[in-house]
N, C-alpha and C positions, 0 to 999 in steps of 0.2 A: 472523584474516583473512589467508589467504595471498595469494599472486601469481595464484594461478589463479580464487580468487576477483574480484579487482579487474579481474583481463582481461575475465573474464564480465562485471561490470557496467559496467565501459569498451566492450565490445559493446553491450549492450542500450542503452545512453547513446547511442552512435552512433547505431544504428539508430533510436533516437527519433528524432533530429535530423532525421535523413536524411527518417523518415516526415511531421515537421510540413513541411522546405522543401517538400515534394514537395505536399502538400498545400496549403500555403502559396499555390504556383507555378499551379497545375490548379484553385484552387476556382473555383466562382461567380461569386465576387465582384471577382475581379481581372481577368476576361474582358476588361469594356470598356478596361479600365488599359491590358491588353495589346494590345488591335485599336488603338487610339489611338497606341501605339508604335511598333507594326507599320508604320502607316501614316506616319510620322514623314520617311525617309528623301524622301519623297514632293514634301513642302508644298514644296522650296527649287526643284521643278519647276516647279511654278505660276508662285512668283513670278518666275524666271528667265522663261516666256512671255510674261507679262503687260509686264513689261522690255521684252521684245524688241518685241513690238504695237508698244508706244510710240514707240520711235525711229523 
């Protein structure tokens, strides 16, 4: 095994990685994980409103 060997399967190693995050990130199943995140930045609005009503 040379050098040019190991580079080729240090690519194809890569590019595996690269193809599970990505899949990882885009499937199905993580959808709701992510609208839930999304929506995160949000909640501290509410309850800064609801604060305010009060006083």
């Amino acid at each position: 095994m040379d050098i040019g060997d190991l580079r080729g399967l240090s690519t194809v190693f890569c590019m595996a990685a690269f193809a599970a995050v990505v899949f990882w990130a885009y499937g199905p199943s993580r959808k709701s994980y992510f609208e839930k995140a999304a929506d995160l930045p949000f909640a501290d609005e509410e309850l800064a409103v609801d604060e305010d009503e009060v006083k």
